[in-house]
C-alpha positions in Angstrom: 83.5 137.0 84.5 84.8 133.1 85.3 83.0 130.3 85.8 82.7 129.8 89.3 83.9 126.3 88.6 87.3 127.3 87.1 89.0 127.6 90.2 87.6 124.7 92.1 88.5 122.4 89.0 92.5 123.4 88.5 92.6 123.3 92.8 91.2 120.0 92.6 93.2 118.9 89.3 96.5 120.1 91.4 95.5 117.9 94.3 95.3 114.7 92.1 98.7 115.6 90.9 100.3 116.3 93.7 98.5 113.3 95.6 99.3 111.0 92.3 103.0 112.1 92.6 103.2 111.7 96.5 101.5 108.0 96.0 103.6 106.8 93.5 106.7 107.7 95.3 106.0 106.8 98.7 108.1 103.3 100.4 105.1 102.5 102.7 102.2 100.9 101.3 100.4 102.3 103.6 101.3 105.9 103.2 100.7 105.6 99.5 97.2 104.4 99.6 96.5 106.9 102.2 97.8 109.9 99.0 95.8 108.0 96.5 92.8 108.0 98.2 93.4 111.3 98.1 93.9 111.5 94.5 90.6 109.4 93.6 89.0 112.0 96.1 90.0 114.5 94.0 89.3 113.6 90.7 85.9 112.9 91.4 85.5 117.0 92.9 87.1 117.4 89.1 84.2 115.4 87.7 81.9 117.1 89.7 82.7 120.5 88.9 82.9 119.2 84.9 79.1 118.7 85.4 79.2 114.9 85.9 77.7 114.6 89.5 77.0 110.4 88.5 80.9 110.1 87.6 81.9 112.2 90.4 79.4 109.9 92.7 80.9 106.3 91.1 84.3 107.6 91.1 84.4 107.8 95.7 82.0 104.7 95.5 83.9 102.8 93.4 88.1 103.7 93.2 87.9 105.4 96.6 85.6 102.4 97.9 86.0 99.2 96.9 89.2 99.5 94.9 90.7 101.0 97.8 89.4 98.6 100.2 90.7 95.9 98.1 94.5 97.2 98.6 94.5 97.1 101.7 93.0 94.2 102.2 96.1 93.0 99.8 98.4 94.7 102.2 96.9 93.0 105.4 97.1 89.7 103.4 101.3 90.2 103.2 101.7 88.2 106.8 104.3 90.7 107.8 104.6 88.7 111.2 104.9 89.4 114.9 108.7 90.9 114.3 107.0 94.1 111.6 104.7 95.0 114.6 107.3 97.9 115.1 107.5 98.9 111.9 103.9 98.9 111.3 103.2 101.4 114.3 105.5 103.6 112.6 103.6 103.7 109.7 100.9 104.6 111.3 102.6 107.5 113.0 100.3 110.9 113.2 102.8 112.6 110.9 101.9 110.3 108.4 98.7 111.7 107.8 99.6 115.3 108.0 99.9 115.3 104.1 96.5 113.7 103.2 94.6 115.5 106.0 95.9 119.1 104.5 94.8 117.7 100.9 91.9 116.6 102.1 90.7 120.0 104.0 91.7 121.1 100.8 89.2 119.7 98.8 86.8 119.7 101.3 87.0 123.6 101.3 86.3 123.3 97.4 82.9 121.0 97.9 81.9 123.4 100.4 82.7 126.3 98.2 81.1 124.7 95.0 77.5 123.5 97.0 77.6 127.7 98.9 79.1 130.1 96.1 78.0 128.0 92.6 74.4 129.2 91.2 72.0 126.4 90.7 71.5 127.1 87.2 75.4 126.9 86.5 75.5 123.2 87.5 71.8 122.2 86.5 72.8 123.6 82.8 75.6 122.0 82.7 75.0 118.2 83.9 76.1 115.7 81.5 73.9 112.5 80.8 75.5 109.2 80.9 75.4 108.6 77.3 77.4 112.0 76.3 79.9 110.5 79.3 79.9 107.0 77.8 80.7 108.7 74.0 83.8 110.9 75.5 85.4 108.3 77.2 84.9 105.5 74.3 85.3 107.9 71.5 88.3 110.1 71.7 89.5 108.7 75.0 89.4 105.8 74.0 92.9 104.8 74.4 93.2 106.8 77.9 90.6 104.6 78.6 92.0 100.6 77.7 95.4 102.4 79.3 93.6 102.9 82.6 92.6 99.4 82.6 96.0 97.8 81.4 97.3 99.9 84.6 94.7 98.3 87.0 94.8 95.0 85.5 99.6 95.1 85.8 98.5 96.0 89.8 96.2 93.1 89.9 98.4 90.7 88.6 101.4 92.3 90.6 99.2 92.3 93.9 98.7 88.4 93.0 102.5 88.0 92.7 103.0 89.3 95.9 100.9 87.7 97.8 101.9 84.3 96.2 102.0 80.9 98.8 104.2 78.1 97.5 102.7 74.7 97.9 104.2 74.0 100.8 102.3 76.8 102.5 105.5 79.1 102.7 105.2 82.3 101.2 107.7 82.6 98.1 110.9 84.2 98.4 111.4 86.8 95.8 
């Protein structure tokens, strides 16, 4: 018999993917946060059903949260101007969200599924403690690790570039 947390974890794994992939390649700034909160959604149903309910709980409060939050606060700080008003109600459009709202009934189908159909035992038994989590991401993912944070830190400083005033309170042409 499987582990009623197999299915739930590759479902969830092929939602980050396919929410990774349809963030990374989306023209709208908009649309792409919208798939990669999505993504951060997803990986923390992964942690979850991994047995790491703290990680899963850090990772929406956290990447999903604040990180999130902070990009678009990064794409409100752009000034588009009164002549994007058009463009931006585009962006906006409902079929925008038709892909993140089907992703997101997805996974919301699996956390519903994992709190109904998973024995208590199976996840008690099976919760990690921080210190085991600490020694798997600093021990042989540790270079996955200082990867993920060279990535964040290249946005950061890209985000800065972007939003860059000259002195004379113009915003730099690129």
């Amino acid at each position: 018999m499987t582990n009623p947390m197999e299915i739930p974890f590759f479902a969830a794994g092929a939602v980050a993917v396919i929410a990774t992939l349809l963030a990374i390649t989306r023209t709208i700034a908009v649309h792409a946060l919208l798939y990669l909160i999505v993504s951060l959604l997803a990986v923390a149903v992964v942690f979850y059903t991994m047995g790491a309910p703290v990680v899963a709980a850090l990772e929406v409060i956290i990447y999903a949260g604040a990180i999130v939050v902070l990009f678009v606060f990064v794409v409100m700080m752009m000034n588009l101007g009164a002549q994007d008003s058009e463009t931006e109600r585009k962006w906006l459009a409902w079929r925008a969200w038709i892909g993140p709202a089907v992703l997101s009934a997805l996974l919301l189908f699996e956390v519903i599924y994992l709190v109904v159909r998973a024995p208590v035992s199976a996840t008690i038994g099976s919760i990690s403690t921080p210190k085991e989590i600490g020694l798997a991401l600093y021990g042989p993912y540790l270079l996955g690790v200082e990867l993920a944070s060279m990535l964040l830190l290249g946005a950061l400083v890209g985000a800065c570039h972007v939003g860059r005033i000259s002195r004379s309170g113009r915003e730099v042409q690129q």
